[in-house]
VEXMAR-216879 format. One record per residue (C-alpha): residue number from 1; x negated, y, z negated; residue in three letters. Coordinates in nm, 2 decimals. Last residue first. Layout:
<sites>
SITE  nr   east  north     up rest
SITE NUM      X      Y      Z  ALA
...
</sites>
This chain:
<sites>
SITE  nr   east  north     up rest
SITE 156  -8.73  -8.62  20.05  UNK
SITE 155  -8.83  -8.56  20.38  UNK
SITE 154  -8.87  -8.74  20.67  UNK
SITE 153  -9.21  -8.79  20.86  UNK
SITE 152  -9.16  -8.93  21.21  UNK
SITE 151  -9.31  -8.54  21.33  UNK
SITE 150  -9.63  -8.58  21.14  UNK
SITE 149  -9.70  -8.21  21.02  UNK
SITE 148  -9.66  -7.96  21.23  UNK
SITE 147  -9.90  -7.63  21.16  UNK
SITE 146  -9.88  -7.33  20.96  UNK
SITE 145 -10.23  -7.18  21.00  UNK
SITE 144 -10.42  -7.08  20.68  UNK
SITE 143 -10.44  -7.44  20.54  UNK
SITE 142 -10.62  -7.56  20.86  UNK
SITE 141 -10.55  -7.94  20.94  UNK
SITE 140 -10.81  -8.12  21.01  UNK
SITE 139 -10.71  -8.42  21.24  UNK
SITE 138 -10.83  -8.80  21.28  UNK
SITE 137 -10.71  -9.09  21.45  UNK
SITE 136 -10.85  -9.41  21.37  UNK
SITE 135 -11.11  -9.53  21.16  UNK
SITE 134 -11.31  -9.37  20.82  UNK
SITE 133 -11.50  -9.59  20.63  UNK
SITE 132 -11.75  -9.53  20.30  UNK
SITE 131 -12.11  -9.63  20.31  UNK
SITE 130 -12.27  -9.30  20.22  UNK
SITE 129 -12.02  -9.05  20.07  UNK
SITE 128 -11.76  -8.91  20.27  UNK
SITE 127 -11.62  -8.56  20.20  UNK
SITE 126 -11.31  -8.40  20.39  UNK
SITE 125 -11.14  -8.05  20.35  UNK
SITE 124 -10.79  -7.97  20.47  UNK
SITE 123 -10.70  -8.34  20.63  UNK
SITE 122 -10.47  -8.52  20.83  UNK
SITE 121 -10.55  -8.88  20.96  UNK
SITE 120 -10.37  -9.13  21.16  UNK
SITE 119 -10.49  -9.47  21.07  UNK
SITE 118 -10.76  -9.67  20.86  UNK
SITE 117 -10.92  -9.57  20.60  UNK
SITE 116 -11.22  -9.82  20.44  UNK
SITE 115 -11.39  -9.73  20.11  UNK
SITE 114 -11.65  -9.89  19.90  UNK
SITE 113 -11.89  -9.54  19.96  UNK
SITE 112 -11.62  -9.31  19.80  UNK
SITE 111 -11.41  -9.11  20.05  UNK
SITE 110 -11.28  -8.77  19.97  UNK
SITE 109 -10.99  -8.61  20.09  UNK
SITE 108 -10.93  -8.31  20.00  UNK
SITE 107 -10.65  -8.02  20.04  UNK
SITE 106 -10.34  -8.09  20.21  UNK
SITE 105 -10.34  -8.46  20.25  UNK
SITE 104 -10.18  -8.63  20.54  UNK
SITE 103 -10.24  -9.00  20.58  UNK
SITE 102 -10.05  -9.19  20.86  UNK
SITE 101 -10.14  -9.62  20.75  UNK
SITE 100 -10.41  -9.82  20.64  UNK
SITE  99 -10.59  -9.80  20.30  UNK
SITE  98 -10.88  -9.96  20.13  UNK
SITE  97 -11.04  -9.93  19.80  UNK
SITE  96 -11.26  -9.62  19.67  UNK
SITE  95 -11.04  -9.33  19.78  UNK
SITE  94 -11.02  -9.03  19.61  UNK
SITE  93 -10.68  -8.82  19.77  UNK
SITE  92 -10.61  -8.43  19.70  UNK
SITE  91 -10.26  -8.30  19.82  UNK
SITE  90 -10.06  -8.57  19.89  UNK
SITE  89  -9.87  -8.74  20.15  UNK
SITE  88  -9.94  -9.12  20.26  UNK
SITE  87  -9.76  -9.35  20.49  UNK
SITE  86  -9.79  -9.73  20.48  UNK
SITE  85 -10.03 -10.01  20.35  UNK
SITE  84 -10.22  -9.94  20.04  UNK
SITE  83 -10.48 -10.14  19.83  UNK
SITE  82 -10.64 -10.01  19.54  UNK
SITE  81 -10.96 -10.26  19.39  UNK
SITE  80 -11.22 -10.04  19.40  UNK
SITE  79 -10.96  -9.75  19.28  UNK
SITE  78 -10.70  -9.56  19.53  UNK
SITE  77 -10.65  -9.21  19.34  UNK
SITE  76 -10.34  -8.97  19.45  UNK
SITE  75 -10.33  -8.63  19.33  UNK
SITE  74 -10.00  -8.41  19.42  UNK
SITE  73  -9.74  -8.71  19.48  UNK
SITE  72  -9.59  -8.87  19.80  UNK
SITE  71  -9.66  -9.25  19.88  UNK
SITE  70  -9.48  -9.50  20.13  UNK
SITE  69  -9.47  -9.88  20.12  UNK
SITE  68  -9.67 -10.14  20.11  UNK
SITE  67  -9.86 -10.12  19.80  UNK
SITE  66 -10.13 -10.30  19.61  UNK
SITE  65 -10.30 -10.31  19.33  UNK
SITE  64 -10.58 -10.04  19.12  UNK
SITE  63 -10.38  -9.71  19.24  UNK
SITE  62 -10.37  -9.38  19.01  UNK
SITE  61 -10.08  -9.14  19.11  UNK
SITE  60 -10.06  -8.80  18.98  UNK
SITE  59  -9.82  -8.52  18.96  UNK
SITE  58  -9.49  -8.47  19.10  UNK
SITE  57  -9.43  -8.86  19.18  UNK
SITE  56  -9.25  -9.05  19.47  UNK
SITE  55  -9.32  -9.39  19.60  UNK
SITE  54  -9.13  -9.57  19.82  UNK
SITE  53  -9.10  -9.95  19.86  UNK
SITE  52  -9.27 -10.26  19.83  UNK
SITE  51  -9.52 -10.27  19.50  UNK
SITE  50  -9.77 -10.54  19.40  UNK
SITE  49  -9.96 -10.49  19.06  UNK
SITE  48 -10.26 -10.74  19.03  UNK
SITE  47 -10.48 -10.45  18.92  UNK
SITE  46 -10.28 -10.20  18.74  UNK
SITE  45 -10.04  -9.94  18.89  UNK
SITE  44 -10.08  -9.62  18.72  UNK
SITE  43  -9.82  -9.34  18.70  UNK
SITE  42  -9.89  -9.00  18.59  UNK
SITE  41  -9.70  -8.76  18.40  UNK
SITE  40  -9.86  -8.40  18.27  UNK
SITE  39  -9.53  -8.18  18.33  UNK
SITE  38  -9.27  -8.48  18.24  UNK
SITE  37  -9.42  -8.54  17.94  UNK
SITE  36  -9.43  -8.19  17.80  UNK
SITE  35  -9.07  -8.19  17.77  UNK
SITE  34  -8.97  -8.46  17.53  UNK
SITE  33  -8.63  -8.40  17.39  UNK
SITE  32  -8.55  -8.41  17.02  UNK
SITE  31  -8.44  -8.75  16.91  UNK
SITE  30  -8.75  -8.91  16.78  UNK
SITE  29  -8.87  -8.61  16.59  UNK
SITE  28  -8.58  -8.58  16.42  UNK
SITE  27  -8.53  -8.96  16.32  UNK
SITE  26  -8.87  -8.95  16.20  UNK
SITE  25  -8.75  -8.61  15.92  UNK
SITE  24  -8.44  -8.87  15.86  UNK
SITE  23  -8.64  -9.15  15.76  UNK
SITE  22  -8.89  -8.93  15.51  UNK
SITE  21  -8.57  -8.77  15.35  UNK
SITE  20  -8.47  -9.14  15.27  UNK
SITE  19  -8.70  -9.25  15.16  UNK
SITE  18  -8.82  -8.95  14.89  UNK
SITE  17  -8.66  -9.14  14.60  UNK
SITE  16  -8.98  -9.40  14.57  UNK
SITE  15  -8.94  -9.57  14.29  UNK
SITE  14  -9.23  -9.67  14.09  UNK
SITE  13  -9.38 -10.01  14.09  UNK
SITE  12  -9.31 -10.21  13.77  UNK
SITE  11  -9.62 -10.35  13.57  UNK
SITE  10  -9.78 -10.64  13.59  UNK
SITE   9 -10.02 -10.79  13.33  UNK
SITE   8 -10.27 -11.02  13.47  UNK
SITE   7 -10.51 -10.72  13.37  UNK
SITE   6 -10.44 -10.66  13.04  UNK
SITE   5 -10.38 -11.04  12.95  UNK
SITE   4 -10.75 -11.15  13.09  UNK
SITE   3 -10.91 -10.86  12.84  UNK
SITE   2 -10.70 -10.97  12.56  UNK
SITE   1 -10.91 -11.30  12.60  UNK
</sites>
């Protein structure tokens, strides 16, 4: 029975007097400026997403909705279920869903075999696996030789 009593028996938790220092060393973290974020950003737009409007990202741009609108970023991925209407410029482009519109993209484009492009076309390098669509006007564009881009195209 003294057995039960010793472990019903509470004792007081100790004091913690470190708290405080612990909350202000968070609070330093929390207000000093994040840099790296900016360098290694991407944006994502999720499956059901709809977007109208201009697009405009330094780094990457990973597409599972839909836009109408225009895109400019360095790396721009169109999943299976990506949809894009408008103008696109980038320098690498995967495309697995379906896009219609003027595309120029300074290094590769590649097209998956569930893809359909549609529109005026400018490319460095392209690569279309077995299955994947490519209609309209098309142009390589030589990255030795400065040459026009689309002459409508306005920049930012």
């Amino acid at each position: 029975m003294s057995l039960l009593k010793l472990k019903s028996k509470t004792e007081p938790l100790p004091i913690n007097t470190n708290i405080n220092k612990y909350d202000e060393d968070i609070n330093i973290e929390i207000k000093e400026p994040i840099k790296e974020i900016k360098q290694n950003s991407s944006l994502i737009i999720g499956e059901g997403a709809t977007i109208k409007g201009e697009i405009v990202e330094e780094n990457e741009i990973t597409v599972h909705g839909s836009i109408d609108g225009d895109i400019q970023c360095r790396d721009l991925i169109i999943g299976k279920t990506g949809n894009v209407k408008g103008k696109i410029k980038a320098e690498t482009l995967y495309v697995e869903g379906c896009i219609e519109g003027e595309i120029y993209v300074k290094e590769l484009l590649k097209l998956f075999s569930s893809s359909y492009v549609s529109g005026k076309v400018s490319y460095g390098s392209l690569q279309i696996n077995e299955g994947g669509k490519l209609v309209g006007e098309i142009e390589f564009k030589d990255n030795n030789i400065a040459q026009e881009e689309f002459k409508d195209w306005k920049s930012l």
